[in-house]
N, C-alpha and C positions, 0 to 999 in steps of 0.2 A: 770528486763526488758529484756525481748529476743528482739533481734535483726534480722534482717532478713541480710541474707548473699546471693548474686549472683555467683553463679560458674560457673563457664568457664566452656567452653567446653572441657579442657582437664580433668578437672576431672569428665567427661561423660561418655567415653568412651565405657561404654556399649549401650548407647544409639546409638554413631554415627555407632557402627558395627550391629546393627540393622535398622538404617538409609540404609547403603552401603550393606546393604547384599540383596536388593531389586533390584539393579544392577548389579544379579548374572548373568554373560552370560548363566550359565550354563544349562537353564530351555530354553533358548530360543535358544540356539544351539541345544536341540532335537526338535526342531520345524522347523528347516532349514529355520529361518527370518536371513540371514547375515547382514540386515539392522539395525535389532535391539541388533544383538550383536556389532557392530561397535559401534554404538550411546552407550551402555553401558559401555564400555571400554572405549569410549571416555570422556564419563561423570565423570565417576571413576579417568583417569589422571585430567579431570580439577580440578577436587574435591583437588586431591594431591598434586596439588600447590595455591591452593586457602589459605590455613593457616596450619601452623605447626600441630593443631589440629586435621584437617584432613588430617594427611597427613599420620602416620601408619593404622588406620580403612582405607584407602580409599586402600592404598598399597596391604592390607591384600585380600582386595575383590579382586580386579583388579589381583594379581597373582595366586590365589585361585584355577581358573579356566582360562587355556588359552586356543585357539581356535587352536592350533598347537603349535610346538616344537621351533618356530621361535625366538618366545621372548627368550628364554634360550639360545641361540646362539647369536642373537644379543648383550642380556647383558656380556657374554663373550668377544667378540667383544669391547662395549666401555668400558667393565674394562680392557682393555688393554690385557687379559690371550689370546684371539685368533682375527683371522684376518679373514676378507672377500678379495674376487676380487672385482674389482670396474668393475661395470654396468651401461649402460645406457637405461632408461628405457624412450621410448618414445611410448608407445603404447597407451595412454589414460587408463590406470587401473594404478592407483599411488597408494601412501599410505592410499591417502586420501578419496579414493573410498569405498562405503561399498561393493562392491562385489568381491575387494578380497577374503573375506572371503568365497564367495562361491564357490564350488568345478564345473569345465566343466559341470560336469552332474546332477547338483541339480537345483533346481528351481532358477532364478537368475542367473546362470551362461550361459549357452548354451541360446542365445537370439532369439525370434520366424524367425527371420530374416537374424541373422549371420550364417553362416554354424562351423559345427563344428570344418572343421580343419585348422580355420582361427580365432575362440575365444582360443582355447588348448592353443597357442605361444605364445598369447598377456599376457595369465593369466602367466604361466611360466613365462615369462619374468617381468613382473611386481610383481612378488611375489619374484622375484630372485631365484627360484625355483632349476634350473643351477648352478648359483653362488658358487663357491668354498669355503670352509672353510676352516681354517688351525690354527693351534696352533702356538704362538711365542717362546714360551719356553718349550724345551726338559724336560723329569724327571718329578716328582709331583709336581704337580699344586698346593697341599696345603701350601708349603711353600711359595709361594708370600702371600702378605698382600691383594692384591684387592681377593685373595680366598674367603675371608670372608664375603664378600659383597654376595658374587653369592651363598653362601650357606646360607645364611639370605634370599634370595626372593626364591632359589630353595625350602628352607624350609616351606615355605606358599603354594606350590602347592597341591591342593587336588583331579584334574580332568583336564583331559587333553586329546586333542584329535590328533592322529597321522595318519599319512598316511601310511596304511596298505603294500599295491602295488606300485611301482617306485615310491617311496618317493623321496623330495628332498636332496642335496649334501649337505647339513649342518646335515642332520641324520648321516650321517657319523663320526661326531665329539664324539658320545657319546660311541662308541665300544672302542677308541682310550683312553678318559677319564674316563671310567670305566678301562680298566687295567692300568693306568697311577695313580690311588687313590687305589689301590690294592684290588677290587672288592666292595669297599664301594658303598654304595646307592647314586647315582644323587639326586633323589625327595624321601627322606626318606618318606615322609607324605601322599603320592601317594595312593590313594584308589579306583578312579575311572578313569575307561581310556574308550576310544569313538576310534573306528577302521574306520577310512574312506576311499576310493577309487575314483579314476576315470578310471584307467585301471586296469589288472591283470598280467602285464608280469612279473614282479619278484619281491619278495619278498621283501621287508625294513627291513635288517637285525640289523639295530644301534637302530631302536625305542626299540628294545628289551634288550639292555644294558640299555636303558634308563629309559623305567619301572621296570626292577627289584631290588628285597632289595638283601639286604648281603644275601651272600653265605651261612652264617649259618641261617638264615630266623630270623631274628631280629623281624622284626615285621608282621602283620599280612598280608601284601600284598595288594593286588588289591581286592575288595571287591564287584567292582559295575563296569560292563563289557556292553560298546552298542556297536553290531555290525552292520554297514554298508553294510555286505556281510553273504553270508554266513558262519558258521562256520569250515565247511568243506575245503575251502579253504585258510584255516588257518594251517588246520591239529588240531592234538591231542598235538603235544607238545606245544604249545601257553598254553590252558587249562592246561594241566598237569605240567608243570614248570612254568609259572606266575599267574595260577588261578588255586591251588589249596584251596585259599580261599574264592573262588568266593560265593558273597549270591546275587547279584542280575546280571541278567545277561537279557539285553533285544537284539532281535534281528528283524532289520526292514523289510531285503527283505524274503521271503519265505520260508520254511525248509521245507528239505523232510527226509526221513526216516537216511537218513546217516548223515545228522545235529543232528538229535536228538540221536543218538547214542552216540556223543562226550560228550555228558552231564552224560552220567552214570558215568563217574568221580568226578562228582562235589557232592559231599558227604552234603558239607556245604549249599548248592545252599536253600535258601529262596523266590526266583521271579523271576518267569518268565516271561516272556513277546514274545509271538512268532505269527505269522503267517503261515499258514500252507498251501505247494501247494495241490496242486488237486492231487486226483487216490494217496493217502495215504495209505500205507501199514500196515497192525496190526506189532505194536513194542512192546513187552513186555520191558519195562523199569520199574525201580522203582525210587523215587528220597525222600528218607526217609523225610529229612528236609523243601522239599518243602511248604510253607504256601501259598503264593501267586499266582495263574496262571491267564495270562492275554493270549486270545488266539483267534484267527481270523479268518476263513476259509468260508469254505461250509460247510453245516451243518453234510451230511454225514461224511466229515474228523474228523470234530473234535468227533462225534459220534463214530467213530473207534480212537480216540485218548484217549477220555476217559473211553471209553472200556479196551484199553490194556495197559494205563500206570496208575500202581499203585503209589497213593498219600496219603499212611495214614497220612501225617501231616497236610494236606490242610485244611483250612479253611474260603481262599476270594477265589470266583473263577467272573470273569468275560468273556464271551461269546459277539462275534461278527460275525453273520450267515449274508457271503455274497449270493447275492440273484441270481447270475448268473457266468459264468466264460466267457472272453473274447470268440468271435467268435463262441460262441452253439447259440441253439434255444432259441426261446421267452419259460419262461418258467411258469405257473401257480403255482397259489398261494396255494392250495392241497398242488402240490411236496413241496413244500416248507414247509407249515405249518407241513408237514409226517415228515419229515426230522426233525424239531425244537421239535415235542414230542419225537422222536427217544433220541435226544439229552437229553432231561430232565427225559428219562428213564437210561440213563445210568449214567447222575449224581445221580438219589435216589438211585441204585443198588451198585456203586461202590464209591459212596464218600458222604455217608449220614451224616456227621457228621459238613458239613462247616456250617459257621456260617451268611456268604455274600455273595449275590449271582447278578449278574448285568448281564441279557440281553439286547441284542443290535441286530437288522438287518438292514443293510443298502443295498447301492450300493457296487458292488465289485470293487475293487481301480485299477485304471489303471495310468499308464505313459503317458503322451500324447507326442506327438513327435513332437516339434516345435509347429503348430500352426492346426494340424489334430489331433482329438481326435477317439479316434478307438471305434467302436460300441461296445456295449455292451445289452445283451437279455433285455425283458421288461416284465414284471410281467402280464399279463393276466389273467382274469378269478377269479376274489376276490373270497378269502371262505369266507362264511358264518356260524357261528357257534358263541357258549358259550366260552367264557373263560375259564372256567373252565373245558373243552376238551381239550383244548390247554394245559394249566398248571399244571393237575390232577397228572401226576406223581411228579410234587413238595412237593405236600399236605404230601409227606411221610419225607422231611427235617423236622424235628421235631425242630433243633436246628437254625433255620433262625434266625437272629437277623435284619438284613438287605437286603431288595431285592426292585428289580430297574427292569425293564421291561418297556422298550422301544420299541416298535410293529410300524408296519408301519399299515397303515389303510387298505392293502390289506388283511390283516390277516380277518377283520370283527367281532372281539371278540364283543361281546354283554356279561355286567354282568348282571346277578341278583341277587336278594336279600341271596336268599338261595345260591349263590355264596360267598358270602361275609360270612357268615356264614358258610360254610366249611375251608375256610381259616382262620378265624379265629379261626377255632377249633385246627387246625392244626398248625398253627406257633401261640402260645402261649408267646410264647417269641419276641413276634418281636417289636422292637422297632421302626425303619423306614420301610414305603411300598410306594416306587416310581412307579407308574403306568402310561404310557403317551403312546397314540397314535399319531404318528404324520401323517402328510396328506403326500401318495405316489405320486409323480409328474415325470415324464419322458419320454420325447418322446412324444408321442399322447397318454400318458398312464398317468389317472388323475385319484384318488380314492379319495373321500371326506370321513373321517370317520366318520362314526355315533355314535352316543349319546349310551357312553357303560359304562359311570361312575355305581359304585355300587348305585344304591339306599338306602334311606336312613335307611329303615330298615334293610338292611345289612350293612351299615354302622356302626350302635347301638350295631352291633354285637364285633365290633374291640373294643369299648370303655366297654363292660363286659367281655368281656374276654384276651383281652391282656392289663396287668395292665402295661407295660414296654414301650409302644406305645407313642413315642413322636412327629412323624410327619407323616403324613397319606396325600401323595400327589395321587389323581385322575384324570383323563379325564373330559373332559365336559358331565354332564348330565342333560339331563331332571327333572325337579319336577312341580308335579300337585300342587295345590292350594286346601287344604280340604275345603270341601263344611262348611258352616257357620263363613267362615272366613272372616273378614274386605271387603276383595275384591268381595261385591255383585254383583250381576250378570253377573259375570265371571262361566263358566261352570267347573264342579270339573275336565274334562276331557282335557281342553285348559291348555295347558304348561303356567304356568306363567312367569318362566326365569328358566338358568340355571347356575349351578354352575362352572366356570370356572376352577379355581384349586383350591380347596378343603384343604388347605395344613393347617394341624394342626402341633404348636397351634395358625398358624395365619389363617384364620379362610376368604374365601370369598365368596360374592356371590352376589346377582344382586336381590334379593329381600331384602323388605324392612326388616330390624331388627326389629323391635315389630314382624313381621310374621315371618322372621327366630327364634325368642327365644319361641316365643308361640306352634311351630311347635315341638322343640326339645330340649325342657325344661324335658318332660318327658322320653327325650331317652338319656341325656346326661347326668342329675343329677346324682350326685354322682356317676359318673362311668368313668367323663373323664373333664380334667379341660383344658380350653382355657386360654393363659394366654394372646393374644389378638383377637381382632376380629373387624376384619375392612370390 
């Protein structure tokens, strides 16, 4: 007779760090919600005193990733090893505020209403920013007993974000305990670091004792690099002495040709992630390891980005074509759509071999300033045209396995059958086809898209010849009703309904089933299996 046995939750353990690992700050501090990294981190200590059980999974997360260098100073501080000044903070931004966490100049910080050089002192002051640190005990540190505690949570750090420019006076403590440990590693475990700013007067030179390994490179370093700035104002030795093992490297505000120069170091570099200014210069770079690029601009820049920088290892690329640059003219949808084939003629010419491919056009991103948002051009004059004008230079990626095209409705692609039928001849292998127009709205400036879904007899074309094809997302389109069908005297030429998103193998539409299967029984047999349909 078997018995059934209940286990505690400490002999779970993997479960609860799959539990807690959903309370990563770390995904929501690239998002700049300071809200929601508080609440996480808060969640994470309740968790930690909630039961013995959770109390290392809860630890693990909660130190994993911190939102600044603070905590590793504070916990210095109540193990006794160093000391703060004591402060009085009466500004209304306490501990218990979530917009500590965010910096003067991000969103949450500088308020539509408060001026800026009356939010800057409150935050300082209430982050203790000022505040003096100091060591109690001369000599190494390792020989006290509470050492052991602070290199037990310093050892769970995996990502961490520091302040790049006039950092605060507790940065200062780690220049002082790096030669104090005779150049041992702080945060042996350290992979990914996050560079933030609110000004740029001078440099924070202790964050950098504090991300590096041993002197003999023990282990593999810093792996995963977001910048807050540019690169360039970092310099070349950031890069070349703490990211020489840099494989992902994302950068937020803009790069112009002297940013992208710093990378020709980075040998190991696997993802990119950039944004790129206007009146971009041809750069002949190469970057051998590159697989990933994620990249932003006007359509011309990246058309001269992808023209002169060689990527034979790439294989995702994603594209984001802004439609306008602050303070030009209104500008048409032609320039526009010229510019986006420019662009997909230089991806077939010089990087034919990726395997992922994700266009996007949007609004071009601006800062607004308090509570005035600064004009930006407005799309005039919709083109008209085939799809297959627009995207003919793709047809030559032989090796697409996935692609995503997100169009705004100024564009006017209309497919047809014989559309769908070239591309399907042409990506053979494709497994996902994300196709979606969305509605352009701005200003006095309103496009409704029109009905450009593939038809279905270009449709029939994807399920015989690409045998790999496991989700096939479309636009809304039109279908007629064949004449001798259930629905008498409806005209074969009156739209009966149309198909909203099309997404195999879940499968929709707004006519009835008996006439959906009757219709495409003969174009689906044996060539493409739905495994629902709703």
């Amino acid at each position: 007779m078997v018995t059934a046995t209940l286990c505690s939750l400490a002999h779970t353990p993997d479960i609860l760090y799959r539990i807690f690992s959903y309370f990563d700050a770390d995904d929501l501090e690239r998002q700049y919600l300071p809200g929601n990294v508080y609440e996480s981190r808060r969640s994470l200590v309740f968790a930690a005193r909630t039961c013995r059980a959770f109390a290392d999974p809860a630890l693990r997360v909660l130190w994993s990733s911190l939102p600044d260098d603070q905590p590793l100073a504070d916990l210095l501080c109540i193990l006794g090893i160093a000391a703060r000044e004591r402060s009085l903070d009466n500004q209304g931004l306490s501990e218990g505020n979530p917009r500590r966490y965010a910096l003067p100049n991000q969103y949450g910080g500088f308020g539509l209403y408060i001026p800026d050089h009356t939010y800057e002192p409150r935050w300082r002051q209430s982050r203790g920013y000022d505040v003096r640190y100091f060591f109690l005990h001369g000599g190494d540190p390792r020989r006290l007993p509470q050492w052991t505690r602070f290199q037990q949570y310093a050892s769970y750090v995996r990502a961490i974000i520091l302040f790049a420019f006039d950092g605060p006076r507790w940065s200062k403590l780690w220049e002082k305990l790096r030669s104090s440990i005779d150049g041992a590693p702080i945060l042996p475990g350290l992979s990914s670091v996050s560079f933030c700013c609110f000004s740029s007067r001078e440099i924070t030179q202790g964050i950098f004792a504090l991300i590096s390994h041993s002197a003999f490179r023990a282990g593999p370093g810093i792996t995963t690099l977001r910048l807050a700035l540019p690169p360039s104002t970092l310099g070349p030795s950031l890069l070349r002495n703490h990211c020489s093992y840099l494989r992902h490297l994302q950068v937020t505000p803009r790069v112009n040709v002297d940013d992208l120069r710093l990378l020709d170091d980075l040998h190991a570099l696997e993802h990119l992630s950039i944004s790129l200014s206007s009146d971009l210069r041809p750069l002949h770079l190469t970057l051998p390891s590159l697989v990933t690029l994620v990249i932003a601009g006007h359509w011309k820049d990246m058309c001269i980005l992808l023209d002169t920088m060689r990527l034979p290892s790439m294989q995702m690329l994603s594209m984001t074509g802004w439609e306008g640059a602050q303070g030009e003219a209104d500008v048409s949808a032609t320039e526009l759509v010229t510019g986006a084939i420019q662009c997909f003629s230089a991806i077939s010419t010089w990087h034919p071999s990726i395997t992922s491919l994700c266009v996007n056009s949007t609004h071009t991103p601006v800062e607004p300033r308090g509570c005035v948002v600064p004009y930006l051009p407005q799309v005039v004059a919709p083109f008209n045209g085939r799809l297959i004008d627009t995207i003919r230079p793709l047809l030559a990626l032989r090796a697409l396995r996935y692609i995503a095209i997100r169009l705004p409705s100024y564009f006017g692609v209309v497919a047809t059958a014989s559309d769908g039928a070239l591309m399907a001849d042409a990506w053979r292998n494709l497994e996902e086809l994300h196709l979606d127009v969305r509605r352009y709205s701005y200003g006095l400036r309103m496009y409704d898209p029109r009905p450009c879904g593939i038809p279905q007899e270009g449709i029939a074309h994807f399920a015989r010849k690409c045998p790999r094809l496991r989700v096939l997302r479309l636009p809304g389109m039109e279908m007629e009703m064949a004449k001798g069908s259930r629905a008498a005297g409806r005209s074969a030429s009156q739209p009966r309904g149309g198909v909203r998103r099309p997404i195999m193998p879940k499968l929709r539409s707004r006519l009835p089933w008996r006439t959906w299967r009757s219709k495409f029984r003969s174009l689906w047999e044996g060539h493409f299996r739905t495994r629902r349909v709703s």
